[in-house]
C-alpha positions as CSV (number, residue, x, y, z in Angstrom):
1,X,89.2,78.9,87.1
2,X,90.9,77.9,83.9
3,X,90.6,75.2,81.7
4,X,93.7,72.8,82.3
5,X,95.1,73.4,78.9
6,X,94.6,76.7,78.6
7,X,96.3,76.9,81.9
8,X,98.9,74.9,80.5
9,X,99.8,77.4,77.4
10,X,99.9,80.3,80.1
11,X,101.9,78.7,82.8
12,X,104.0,77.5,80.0
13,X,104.5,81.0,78.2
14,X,105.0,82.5,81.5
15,X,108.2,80.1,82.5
16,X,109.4,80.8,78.7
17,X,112.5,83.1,79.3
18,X,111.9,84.9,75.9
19,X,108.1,85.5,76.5
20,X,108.7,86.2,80.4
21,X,111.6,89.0,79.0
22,X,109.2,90.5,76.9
23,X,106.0,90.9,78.8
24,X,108.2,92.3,82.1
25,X,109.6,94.8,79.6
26,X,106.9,95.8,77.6
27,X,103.7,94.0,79.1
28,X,102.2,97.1,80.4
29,X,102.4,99.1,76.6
30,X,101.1,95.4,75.5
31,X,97.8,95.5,77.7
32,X,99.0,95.2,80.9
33,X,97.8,99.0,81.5
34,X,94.4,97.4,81.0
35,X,94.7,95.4,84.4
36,X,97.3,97.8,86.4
37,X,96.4,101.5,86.9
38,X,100.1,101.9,86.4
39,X,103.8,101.6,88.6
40,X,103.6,104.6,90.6
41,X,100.8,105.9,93.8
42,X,100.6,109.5,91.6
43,X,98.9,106.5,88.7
44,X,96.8,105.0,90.9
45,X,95.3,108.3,91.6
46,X,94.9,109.1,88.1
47,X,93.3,106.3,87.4
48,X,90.8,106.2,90.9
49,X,89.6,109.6,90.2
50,X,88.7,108.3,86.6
51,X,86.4,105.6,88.3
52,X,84.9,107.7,90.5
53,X,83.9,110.4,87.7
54,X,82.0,107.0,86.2
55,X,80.2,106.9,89.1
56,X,81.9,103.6,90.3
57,X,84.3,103.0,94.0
58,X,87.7,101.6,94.2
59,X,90.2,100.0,95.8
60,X,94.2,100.1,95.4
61,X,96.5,97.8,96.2
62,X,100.5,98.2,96.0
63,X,101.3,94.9,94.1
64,X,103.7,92.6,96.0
65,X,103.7,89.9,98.4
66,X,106.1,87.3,100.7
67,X,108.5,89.6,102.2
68,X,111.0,88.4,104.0
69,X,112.9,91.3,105.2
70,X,111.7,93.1,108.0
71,X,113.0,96.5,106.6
72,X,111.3,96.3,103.5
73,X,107.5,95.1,105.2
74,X,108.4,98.6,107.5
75,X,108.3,100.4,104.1
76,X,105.6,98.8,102.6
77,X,103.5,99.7,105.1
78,X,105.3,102.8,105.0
79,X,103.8,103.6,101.6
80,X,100.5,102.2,102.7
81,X,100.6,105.1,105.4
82,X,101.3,107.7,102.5
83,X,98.4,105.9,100.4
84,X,96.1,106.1,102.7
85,X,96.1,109.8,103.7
86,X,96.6,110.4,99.4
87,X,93.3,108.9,99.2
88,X,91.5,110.9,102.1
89,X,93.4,114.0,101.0
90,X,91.6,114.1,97.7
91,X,88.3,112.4,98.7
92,X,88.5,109.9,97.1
93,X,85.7,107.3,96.9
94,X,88.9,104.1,97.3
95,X,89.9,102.5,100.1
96,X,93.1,100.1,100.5
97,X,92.9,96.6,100.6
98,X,96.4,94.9,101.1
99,X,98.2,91.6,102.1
100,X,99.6,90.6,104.5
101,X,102.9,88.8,103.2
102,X,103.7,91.8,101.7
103,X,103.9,93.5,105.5
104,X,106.1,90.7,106.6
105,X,103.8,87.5,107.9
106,X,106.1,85.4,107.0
107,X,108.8,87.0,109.3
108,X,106.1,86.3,112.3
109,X,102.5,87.6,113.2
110,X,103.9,90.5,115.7
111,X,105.7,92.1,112.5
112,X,102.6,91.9,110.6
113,X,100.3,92.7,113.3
114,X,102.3,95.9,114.1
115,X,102.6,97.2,110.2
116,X,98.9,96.7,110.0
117,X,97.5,98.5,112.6
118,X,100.0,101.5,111.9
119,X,97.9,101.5,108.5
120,X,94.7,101.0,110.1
121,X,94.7,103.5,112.8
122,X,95.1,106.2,109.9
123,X,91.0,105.6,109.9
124,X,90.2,104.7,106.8
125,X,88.8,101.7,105.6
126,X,91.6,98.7,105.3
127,X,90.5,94.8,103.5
128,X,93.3,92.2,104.6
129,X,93.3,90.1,101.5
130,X,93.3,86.6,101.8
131,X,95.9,84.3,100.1
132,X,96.9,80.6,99.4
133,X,95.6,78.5,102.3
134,X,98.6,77.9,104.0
135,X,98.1,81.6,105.2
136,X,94.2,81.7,105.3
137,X,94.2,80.6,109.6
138,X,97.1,83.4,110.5
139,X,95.2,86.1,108.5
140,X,91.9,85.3,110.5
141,X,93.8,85.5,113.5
142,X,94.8,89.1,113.0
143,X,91.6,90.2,111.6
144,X,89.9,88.7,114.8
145,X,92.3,90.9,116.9
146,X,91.9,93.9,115.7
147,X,88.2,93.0,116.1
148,X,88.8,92.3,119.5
149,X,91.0,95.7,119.9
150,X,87.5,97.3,119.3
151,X,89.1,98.0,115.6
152,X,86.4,98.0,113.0
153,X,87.3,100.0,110.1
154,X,88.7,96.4,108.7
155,X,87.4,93.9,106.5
156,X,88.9,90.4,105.5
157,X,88.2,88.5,102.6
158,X,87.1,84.4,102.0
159,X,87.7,81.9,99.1
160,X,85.0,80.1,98.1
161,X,86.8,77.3,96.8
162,X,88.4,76.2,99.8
163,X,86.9,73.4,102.0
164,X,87.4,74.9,105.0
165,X,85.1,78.2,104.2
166,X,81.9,77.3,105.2
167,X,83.3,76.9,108.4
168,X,85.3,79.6,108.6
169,X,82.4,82.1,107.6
170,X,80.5,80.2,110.5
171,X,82.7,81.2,112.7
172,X,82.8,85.0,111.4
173,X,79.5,85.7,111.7
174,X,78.8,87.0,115.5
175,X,80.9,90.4,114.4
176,X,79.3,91.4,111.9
177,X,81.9,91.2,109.8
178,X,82.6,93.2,106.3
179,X,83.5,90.3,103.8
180,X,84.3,90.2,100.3
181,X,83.9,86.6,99.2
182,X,86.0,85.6,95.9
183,X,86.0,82.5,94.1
184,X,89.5,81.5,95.0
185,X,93.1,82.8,92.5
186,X,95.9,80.6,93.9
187,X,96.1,77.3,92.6
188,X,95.2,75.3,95.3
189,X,95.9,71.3,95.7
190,X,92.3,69.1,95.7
191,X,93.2,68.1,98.9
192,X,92.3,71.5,100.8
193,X,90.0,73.2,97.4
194,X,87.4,72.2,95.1
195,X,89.4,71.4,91.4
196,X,86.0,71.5,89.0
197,X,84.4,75.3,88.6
198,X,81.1,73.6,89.0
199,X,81.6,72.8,92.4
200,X,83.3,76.0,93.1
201,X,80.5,77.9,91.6
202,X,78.0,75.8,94.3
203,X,80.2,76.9,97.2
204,X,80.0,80.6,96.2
205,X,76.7,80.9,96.3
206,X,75.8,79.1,99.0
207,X,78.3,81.0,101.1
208,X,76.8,84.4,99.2
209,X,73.4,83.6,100.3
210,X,74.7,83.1,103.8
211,X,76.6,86.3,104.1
212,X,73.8,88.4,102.6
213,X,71.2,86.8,104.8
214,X,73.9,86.9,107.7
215,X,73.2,90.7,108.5
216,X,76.9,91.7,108.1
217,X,78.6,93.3,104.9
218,X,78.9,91.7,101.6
219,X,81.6,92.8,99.1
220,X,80.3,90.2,95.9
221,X,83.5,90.2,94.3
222,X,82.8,88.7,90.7
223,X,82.7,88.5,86.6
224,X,80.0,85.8,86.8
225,X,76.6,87.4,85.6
226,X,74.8,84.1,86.2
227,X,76.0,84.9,90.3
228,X,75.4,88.6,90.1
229,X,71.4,88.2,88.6
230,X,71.1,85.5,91.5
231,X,72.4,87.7,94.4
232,X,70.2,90.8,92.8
233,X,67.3,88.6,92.8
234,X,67.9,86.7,96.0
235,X,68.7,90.3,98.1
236,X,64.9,91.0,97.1
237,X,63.0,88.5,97.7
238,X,64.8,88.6,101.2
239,X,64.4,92.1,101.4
240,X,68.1,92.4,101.9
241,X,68.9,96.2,101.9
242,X,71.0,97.5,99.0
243,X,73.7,99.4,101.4
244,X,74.7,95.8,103.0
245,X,76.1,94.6,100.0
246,X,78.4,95.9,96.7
247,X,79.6,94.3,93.6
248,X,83.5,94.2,93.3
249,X,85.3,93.7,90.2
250,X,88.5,93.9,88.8
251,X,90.6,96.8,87.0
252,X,89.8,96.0,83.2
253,X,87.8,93.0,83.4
254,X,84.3,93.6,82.1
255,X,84.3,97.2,82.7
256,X,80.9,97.5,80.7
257,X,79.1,95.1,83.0
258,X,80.4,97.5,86.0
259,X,79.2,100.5,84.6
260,X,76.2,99.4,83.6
261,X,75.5,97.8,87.7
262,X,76.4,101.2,88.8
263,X,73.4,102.5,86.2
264,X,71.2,100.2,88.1
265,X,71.6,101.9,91.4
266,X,73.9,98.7,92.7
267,X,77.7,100.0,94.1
268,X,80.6,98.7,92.0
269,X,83.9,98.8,93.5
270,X,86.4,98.0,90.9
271,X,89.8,96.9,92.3
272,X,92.5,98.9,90.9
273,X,96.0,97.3,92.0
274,X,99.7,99.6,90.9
275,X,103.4,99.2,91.5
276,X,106.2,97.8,89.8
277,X,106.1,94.2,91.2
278,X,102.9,94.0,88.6
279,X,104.2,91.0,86.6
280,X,103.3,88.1,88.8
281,X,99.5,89.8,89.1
282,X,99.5,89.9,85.9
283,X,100.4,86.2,85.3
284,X,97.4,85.7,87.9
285,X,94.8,87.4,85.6
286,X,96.1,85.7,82.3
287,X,95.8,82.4,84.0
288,X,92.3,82.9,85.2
289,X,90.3,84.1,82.4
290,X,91.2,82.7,78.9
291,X,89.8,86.4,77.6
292,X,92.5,88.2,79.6
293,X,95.2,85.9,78.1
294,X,94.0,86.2,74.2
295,X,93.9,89.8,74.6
296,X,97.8,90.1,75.9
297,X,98.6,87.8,73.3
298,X,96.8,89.5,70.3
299,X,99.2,92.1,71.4
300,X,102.3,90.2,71.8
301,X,101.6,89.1,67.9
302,X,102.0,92.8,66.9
303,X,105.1,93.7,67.9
């Protein structure tokens, strides 16, 4: 989460017609390589076999999101298809995590249901990402029936700045299921998320301690070392065993801090997103972490 005027200057320079020009054009020689393996599967690749020679996982994601033509959600999952046996092929220590507006949700659940588990019965490991909370009760609906299809190589993903978490984690819980708990991207009204990072913060570790006492898989997805020493320490004074839990960060963002987890003994996942629809995730990053923003920026400033 942002400060507001930092977000400001972002959200402004993004909606700038000149700035937006430039950084779609040139953002990934600029520093957007440093958050996007690249625009093509054959650079994801490149870039997931680099991670794992660091001794660290993956995931890839094909960038993109809100279709709403049923054609194109065929081909994305089309690609996914592709992806996934790309990744198996080579033995690859990645798995896919995707979403599900970019396999069509928005045309209706039986579109998305069906591109899904054409990807998911390839046998690999699939996370349905979660997005902005209009879409958070449709996404637990398919993840629950594939559950219920006796589907289990799938995972799902919660916000921890959304109200309604605690309650939907609750409700989780009997499967067993493989989580990866995030602070929360979209921006989000105060009506259905917490606004102040303090209270945010609160949520996710409450909610962490939860998961990892729960019994289920825990995919810690964050930057925060503060979190990450308290989930270290609080996995062993519960005795919580290490292979019920991971860290998961993102492509570029404190790459250090992962490799030096990965030292430890602790697995690091690093999320490792490509395609050509990289500009809006890119806007994302810049707008979370005021780091991320000066370092595009500094770049901008040299050309």
């Amino acid at each position: 989460m942002l400060n507001a005027a930092l977000r400001t200057v972002i959200l402004s320079a993004a909606d700038n017609r000149q700035v937006r020009r430039v950084v779609s054009r040139h953002g990934m020689r600029l520093g957007g390589s440093r958050f996007v393996a690249g625009e093509t599967m054959d650079d994801s690749v490149r870039a997931l076999r680099e991670l794992n020679a660091k001794g660290l996982y993956a995931n890839t994601t094909l960038l993109g999101e809100a279709v709403r033509d049923e054609a194109e959600a065929r081909a994305v999952a089309d690609e996914y298809i592709v992806l996934v046996d790309r990744l198996a092929s080579e033995g690859l220590r990645a798995n896919v995590a995707l979403k599900l507006t970019h396999l069509g949700l928005e045309l209706g659940e039986e579109l998305a249901y069906e591109n899904l588990r054409r990807i998911v019965d390839r046998g690999s490991f699939i996370r349905i990402d979660m997005e902005q909370s209009p879409f958070v009760d449709a996404t637990l609906r398919l993840y629950r029936r594939l559950r219920d299809d006796g589907v289990d190589n799938v995972g799902t993903v919660l916000q921890a700045y959304l109200y309604r978490t605690e309650q939907d984690l609750a409700a989780l819980l009997p499967l067993q299921p493989n989580l990866r708990l995030v602070k929360g991207a979209y921006l989000e009204p105060p009506a259905v998320a917490y606004p102040k990072k303090a209270d945010v913060d609160t949520a996710y570790v409450r909610l962490l301690e939860t998961m990892l006492r729960a019994g289920g898989y825990t995919a810690i997805a964050t930057h925060d070392e503060t979190i990450i020493d308290h989930a270290i320490r609080f996995a062993d004074e519960h005795s919580v065993p290490h292979d019920t839990f991971e860290f998961q960060m993102l492509y570029g963002v404190r790459p250090q801090l992962q490799l030096d987890l990965a030292a430890r003994g602790y697995k690091v996942l690093v999320a490792t997103p490509y395609g050509p629809e990289w500009y809006p995730y890119l806007m994302r990053r810049l707008g979370e972490r005021p780091a991320n923003a000066l370092f595009l920026l500094r770049n901008l400033a040299r050309r």
